[in-house]
LUMNUMAR-81019 format. One record per atom (N, C-alpha, C): x, y, z; residue in three letters. Coordinates in pm, whole numbers, plus 50000, padded with zeros to 5 digits. Example, Ala and Ser with C-alpha at 12.3 -4.5 7.8 and 13.67 -1.06 7.14 Angstrom:
LUMNUMAR-81019
513194943150780ala 512304955050780ala 513204967050780ala 512854977550708ser 513674989450714ser 512905000350787ser 
END
This chain:
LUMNUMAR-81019
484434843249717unk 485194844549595unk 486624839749619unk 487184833849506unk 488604831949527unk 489844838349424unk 490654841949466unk 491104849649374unk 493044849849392unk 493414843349252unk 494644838649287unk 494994824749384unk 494044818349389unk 494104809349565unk 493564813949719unk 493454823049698unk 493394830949806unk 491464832049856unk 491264828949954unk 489744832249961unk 489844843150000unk 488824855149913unk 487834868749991unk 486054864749987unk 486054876050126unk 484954875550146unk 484304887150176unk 484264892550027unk 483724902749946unk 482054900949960unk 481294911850068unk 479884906450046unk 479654919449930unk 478064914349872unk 477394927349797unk 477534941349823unk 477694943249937unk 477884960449987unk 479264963649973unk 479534974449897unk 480704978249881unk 481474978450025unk 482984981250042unk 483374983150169unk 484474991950111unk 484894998850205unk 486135010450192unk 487595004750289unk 488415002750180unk 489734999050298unk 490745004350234unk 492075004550299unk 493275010750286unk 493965004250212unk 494755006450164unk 495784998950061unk 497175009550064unk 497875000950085unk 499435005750154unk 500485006749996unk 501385016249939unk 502245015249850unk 503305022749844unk 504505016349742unk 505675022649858unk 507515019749745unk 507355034049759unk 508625033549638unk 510255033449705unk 510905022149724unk 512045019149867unk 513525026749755unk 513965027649778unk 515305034749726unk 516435032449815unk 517195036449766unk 518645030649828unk 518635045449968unk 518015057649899unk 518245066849976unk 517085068850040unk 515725071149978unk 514775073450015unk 513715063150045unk 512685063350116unk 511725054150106unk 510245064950084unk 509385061049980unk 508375068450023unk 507155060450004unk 506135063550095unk 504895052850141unk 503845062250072unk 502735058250019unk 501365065050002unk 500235049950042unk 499305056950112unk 498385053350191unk 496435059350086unk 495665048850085unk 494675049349963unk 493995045550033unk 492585054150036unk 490975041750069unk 490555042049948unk 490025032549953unk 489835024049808unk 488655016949866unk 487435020349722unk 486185008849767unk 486425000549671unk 486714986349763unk 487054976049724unk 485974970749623unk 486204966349518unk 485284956049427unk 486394941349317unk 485394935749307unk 486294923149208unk 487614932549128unk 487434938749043unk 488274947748953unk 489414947549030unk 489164958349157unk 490274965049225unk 490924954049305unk 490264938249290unk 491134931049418unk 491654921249304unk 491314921549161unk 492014911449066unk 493144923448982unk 493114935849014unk 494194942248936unk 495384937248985unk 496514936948877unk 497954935248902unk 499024957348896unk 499544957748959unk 500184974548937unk 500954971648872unk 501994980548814unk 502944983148734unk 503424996848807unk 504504998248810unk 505365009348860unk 504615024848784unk 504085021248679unk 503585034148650unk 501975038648649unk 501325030548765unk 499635026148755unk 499715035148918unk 498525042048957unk 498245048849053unk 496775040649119unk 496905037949234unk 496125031449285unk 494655044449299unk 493525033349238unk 492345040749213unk 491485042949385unk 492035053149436unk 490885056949564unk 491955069849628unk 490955075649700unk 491735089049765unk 493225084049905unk 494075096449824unk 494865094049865unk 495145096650013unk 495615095550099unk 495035095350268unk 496845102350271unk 497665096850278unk 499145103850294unk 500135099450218unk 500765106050167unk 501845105350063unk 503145110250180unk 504225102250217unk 505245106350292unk 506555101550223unk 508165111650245unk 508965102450176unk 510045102950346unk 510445094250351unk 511435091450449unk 512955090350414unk 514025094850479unk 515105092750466unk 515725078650579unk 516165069350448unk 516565057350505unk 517335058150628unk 518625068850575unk 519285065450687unk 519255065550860unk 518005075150860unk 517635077350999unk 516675066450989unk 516605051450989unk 516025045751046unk 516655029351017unk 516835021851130unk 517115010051123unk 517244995251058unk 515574996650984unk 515444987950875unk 514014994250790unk 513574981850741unk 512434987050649unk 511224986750771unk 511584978750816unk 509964975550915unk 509784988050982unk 511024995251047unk 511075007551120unk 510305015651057unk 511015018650942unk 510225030850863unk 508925029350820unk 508215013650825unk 506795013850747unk 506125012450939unk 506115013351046unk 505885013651120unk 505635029751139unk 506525036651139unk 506635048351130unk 505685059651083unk 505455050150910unk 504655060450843unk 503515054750893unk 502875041850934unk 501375038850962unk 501205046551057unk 502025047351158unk 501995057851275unk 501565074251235unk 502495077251163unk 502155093251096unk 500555090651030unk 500295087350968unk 499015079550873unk 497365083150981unk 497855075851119unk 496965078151214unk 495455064451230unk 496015058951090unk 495035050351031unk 494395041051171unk 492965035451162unk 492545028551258unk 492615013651266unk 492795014251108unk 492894999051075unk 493884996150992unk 494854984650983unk 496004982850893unk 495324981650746unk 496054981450604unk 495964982750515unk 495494966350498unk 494564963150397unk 494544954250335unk 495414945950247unk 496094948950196unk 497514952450070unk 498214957750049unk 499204953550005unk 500614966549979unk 501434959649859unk 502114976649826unk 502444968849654unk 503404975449679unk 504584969149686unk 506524976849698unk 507064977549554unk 507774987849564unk 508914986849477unk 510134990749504unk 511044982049468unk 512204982749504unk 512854984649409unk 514454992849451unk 515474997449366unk 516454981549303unk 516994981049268unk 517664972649200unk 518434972949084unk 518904962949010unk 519654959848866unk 518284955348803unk 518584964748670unk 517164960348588unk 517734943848492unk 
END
């Protein structure tokens, strides 16, 4: 299948993977971590800041920026807390800004 440009290789049997998401703030950062059984739907959806990713939630953490160096630190951090075996498939940020 191709999707966006991108080839997957989505067979018939469902599969279960992680999906990484993550609300960055000037003060806070907070990560939530999802298994999600992947299908066409769930790999052609687009999020919106107010859409909750459809699969159980594995860890919801919020971090304080300032104890940590950059962004990579802190998303290193939480995969670490997480315990996960395998990295996430996807990740959907949001960042603070000027609207």
């Amino acid at each position: 299948h191709e999707i966006n440009g991108y080839t997957n290789h989505l067979n018939s049997n469902m599969r279960r993977e992680t999906f990484l998401s993550g609300d960055i703030g000037g003060t806070n950062t907070r990560f939530m971590l999802y298994e999600v059984e992947v299908t066409e739907e769930i790999l052609q959806m687009s999020l919106k800041s107010s859409h909750v990713i459809p699969g159980e939630l594995i860890l919801n953490k919020k971090y304080q920026n300032q104890e940590f160096d950059s962004f990579i630190s802190v998303l290193k951090q939480f995969l670490e807390d997480a315990g996960s075996s395998k990295p996430p498939i996807t990740a959907f940020f949001f960042f603070a800004g000027p609207r």
